[in-house]
C-alpha angles and dihedrals in degrees: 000000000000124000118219092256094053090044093058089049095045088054086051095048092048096044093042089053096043078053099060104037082064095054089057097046095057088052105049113015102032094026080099098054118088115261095266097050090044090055096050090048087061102043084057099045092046086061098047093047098036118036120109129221134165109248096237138327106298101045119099095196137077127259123186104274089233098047094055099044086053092044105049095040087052103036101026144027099341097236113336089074089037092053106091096047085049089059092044091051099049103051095045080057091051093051090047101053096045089055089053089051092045090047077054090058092046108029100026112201113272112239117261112258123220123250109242118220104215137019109236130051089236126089120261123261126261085246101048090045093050089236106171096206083069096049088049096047097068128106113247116204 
């Protein structure tokens, strides 16, 4: 059994890794998607990593919302015992994706800029762009 300290770390540890496999996830899997999908994406994936819910009636700690959906549908009653941590984690998907379309409406997604190739307005050299007229060209002497 945990003890209130370890509980505490293990919390941390679980929200501090939720947090950062967001994180990844925004820079590499969603970095494609326009800004308002992404946000919503997120929204939706905050609530589903992050939400907490007490596994059933007689415990006094908190259980990823998710985990113990899944649990106690697979491993329990079938519904009836997953249903709480369904409604939890719907409506904490619900407010979190609200949220993301409300930060739309006040802070709208900034176009995607275009990568420039190079970084002057003014053409490559023959060199640089490994044009053979310009290496034939030279004088050898």
């Amino acid at each position: 059994m945990l003890t209130s300290e370890t509980y505490l770390a293990a919390m941390v540890c679980y929200s501090g890794a939720g947090l950062v496999s967001l994180v990844l996830i925004h820079r590499f899997w969603l970095a494609p998607l326009p800004g308002g999908y992404r946000r919503l994406l997120m929204g939706f994936l905050f609530a589903l990593l992050l939400t907490p819910v007490m596994p059933n009636a007689e415990a006094d700690s908190l259980a990823p919302a998710l985990i113990v959906a899944l649990f106690n549908a697979a491993f329990l009653d079938g519904w009836l015992s997953a249903r709480y941590a369904v409604w939890v984690l719907s409506a904490s998907t619900a407010v979190c994706v609200a949220l993301a379309a409300l930060s739309l409406w006040f802070m709208p997604a900034k176009p995607a800029v275009p990568r420039r190739k190079n970084s002057s307005n003014q053409p490559p050299s023959g060199v640089q762009a490994g044009n053979p007229q310009s290496i034939q060209n030279r004088d050898i002497s």
